[in-house]
C-alpha positions in Angstrom: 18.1 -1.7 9.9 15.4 -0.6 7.5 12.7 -2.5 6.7 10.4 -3.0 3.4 7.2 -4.9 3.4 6.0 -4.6 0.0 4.5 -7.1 -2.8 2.2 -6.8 -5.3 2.9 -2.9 -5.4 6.4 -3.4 -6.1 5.9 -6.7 -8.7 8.0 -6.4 -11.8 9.7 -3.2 -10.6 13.2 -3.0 -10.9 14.8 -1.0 -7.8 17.9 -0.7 -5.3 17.4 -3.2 -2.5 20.9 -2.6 -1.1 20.4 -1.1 2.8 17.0 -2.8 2.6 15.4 -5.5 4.5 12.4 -6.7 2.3 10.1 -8.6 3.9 6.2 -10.0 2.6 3.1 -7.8 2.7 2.9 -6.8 6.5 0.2 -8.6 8.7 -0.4 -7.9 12.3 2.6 -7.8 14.6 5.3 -8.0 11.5 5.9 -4.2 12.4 6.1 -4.8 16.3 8.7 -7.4 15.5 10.7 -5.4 13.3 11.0 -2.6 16.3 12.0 -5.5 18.6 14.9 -6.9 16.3 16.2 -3.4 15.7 14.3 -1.4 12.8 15.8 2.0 12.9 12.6 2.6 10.2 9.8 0.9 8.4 8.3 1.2 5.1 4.9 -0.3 4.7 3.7 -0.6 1.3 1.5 -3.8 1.1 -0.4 -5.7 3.5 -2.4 -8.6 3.9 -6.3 -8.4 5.6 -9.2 -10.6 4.9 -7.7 -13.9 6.2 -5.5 -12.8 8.6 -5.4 -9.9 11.5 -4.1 -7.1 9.3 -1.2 -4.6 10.7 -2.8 -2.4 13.0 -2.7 1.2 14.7 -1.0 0.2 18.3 2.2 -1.6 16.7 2.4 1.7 14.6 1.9 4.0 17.5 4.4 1.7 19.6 7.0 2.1 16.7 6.9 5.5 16.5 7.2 6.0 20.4 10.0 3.8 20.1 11.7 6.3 17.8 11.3 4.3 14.7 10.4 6.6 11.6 7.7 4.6 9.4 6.7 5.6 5.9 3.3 4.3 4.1 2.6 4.6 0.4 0.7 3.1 -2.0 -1.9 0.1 -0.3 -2.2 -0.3 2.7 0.8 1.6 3.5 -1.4 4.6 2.6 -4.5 3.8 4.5 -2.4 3.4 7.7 -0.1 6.4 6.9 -3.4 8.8 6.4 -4.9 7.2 9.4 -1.9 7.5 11.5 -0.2 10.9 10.2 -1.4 12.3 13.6 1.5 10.5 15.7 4.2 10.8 13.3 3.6 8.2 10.5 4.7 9.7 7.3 2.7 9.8 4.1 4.2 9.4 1.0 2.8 9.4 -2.7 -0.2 11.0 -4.1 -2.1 8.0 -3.0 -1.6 8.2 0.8 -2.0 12.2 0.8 -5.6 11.4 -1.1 -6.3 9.4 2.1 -4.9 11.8 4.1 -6.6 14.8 2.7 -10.2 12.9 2.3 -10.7 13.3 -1.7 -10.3 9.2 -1.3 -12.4 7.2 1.3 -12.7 3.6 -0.1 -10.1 1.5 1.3 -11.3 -1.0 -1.9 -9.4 1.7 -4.0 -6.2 -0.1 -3.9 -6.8 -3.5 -2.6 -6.2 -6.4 -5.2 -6.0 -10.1 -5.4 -2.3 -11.4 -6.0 -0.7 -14.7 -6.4 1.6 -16.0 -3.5 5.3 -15.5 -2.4 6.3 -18.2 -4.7 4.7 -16.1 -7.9 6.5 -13.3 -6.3 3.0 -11.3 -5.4 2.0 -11.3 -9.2 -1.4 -9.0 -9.0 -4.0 -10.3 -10.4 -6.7 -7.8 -10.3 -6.7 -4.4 -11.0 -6.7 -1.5 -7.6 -9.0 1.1 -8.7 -6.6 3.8 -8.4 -4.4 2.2 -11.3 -7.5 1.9 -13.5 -8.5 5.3 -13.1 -4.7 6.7 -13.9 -4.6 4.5 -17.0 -8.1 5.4 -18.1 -6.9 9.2 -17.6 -3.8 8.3 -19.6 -5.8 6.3 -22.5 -8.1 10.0 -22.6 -4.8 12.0 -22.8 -3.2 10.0 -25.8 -6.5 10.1 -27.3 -6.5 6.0 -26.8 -10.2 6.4 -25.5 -12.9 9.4 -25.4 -14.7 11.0 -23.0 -17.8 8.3 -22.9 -15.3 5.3 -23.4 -13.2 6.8 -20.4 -16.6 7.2 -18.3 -17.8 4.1 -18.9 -14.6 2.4 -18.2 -14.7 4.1 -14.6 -18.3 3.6 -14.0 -17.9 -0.5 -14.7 -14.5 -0.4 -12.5 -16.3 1.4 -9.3 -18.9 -1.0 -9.5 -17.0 -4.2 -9.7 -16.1 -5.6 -6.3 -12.1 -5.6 -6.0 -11.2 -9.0 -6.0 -13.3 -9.3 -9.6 -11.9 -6.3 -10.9 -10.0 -7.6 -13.4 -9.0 -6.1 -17.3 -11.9 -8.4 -18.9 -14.6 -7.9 -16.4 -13.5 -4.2 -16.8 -13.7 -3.7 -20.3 -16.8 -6.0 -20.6 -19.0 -4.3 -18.2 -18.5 -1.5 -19.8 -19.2 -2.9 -23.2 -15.8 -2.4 -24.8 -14.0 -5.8 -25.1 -12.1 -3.6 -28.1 -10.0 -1.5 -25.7 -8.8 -4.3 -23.8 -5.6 -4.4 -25.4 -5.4 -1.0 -25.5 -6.0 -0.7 -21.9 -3.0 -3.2 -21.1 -0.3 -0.6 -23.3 -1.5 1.9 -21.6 -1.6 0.8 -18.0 -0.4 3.2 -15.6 0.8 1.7 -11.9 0.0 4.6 -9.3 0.7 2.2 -7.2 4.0 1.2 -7.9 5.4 4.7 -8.7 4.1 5.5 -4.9 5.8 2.6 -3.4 9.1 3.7 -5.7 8.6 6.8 -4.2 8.9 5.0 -0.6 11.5 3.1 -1.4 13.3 6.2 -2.4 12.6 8.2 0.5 13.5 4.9 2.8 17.1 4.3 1.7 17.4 8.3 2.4 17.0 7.8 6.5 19.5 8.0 8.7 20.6 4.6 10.1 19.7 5.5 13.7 16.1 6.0 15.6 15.1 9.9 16.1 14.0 11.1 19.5 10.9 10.0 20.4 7.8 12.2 20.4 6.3 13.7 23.4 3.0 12.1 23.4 1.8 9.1 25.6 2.0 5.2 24.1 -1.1 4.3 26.1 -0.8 -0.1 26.6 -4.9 -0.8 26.2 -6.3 -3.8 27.5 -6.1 -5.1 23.6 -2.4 -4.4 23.3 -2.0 -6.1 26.6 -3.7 -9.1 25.4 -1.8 -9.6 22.4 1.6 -9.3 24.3 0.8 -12.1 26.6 0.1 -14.1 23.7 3.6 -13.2 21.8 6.7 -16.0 22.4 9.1 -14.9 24.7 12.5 -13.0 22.8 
């Protein structure tokens, strides 16, 4: 079994499902449960934080000592897959290897606001690593010039993430004007690295791989949220 948790990243993208399990954006213990029930692999994309407990390190850690191969791109599938590369985790996209190389350090760089399950995970803000691909794009069709295309990225590093919309983009910046502009041109990094995931994810083998030879160490946190897990 291989298993997707994607959303927003993946909104309005058409792509092959077949051999997939998709699931919501991950929160914490959706990736333990998936090893339990049988993922041979795992694909994090999205997941949620703020609200919730958001997928953490251990269940990682214990899905790769289980033998199951897990692949993070995009959102927070790229924070965890630069954070956990050490141990196995695999990094996929441009986005994740920023992350995992350090030339990106903000995990606010791809975080958005999106609608719910029922809207499908409709984004409704803008991650900054989107706006600064479709402010380079805007530059390279000539759409926008070098002091638009500055002021665009200063106004979008300065807006808090879950404000960071087209408008408030455009506006701070003092460019209502290329708001439309900005929409034809849009470029989803995000979504081409999550494509990219899903690509590499229907690839696996449908079996587990030998585990690797380091220790899965149960800390007293891990312990803790076991005993409060029902009983499968």
């Amino acid at each position: 079994m291989k298993v997707l948790f994607a959303g927003p990243s993946l909104w309005g993208a058409s792509y092959d499902r077949s051999g997939l399990d998709v699931r919501p954006p991950a929160r914490q213990g959706d990736i333990h449960r998936a090893v339990l029930h049988g993922a041979d692999a795992i694909g994090l994309v999205d997941g949620v934080f703020g609200f919730v407990p958001s997928v953490w390190h251990k269940e990682i850690l214990f899905a790769l000592k289980s033998g199951v191969r897990v692949l993070g791109a995009a959102s927070l599938g790229a924070l965890r897959a630069a954070e956990c590369a050490p141990f196995g985790m695999e990094v996929v996209g441009p986005i994740a290897r920023s992350y995992q190389l350090g030339t990106r350090t903000e995990d606010a760089d791809v975080c958005l606001v999106h609608a719910p399950a029922e809207l499908d995970f409709m984004p409704l803000t803008e991650p900054l690593v989107d706006v600064e691909a479709t402010v380079a794009a805007m530059r390279a069709a000539g759409l926008a010039g070098p002091g638009e295309a500055e002021a665009l990225l200063v106004a979008a590093r300065s807006i808090y993430f879950a404000d960071r919309t087209v408008e408030t983009i455009t506006a701070m910046a003092g460019l209502h004007e290329l708001a439309p502009v900005y929409r034809k041109a849009r470029v989803g990094a995000k979504t081409a690295d999550a494509l990219l995931l899903v690509e590499g994810l229907r690839a696996l083998p449908p079996c587990r791989q030998a585990p690797p030879d380091w220790e899965f160490v149960p800390s007293d946190p891990w312990r803790h949220y076991l005993a409060g897990q029902p009983a499968t």
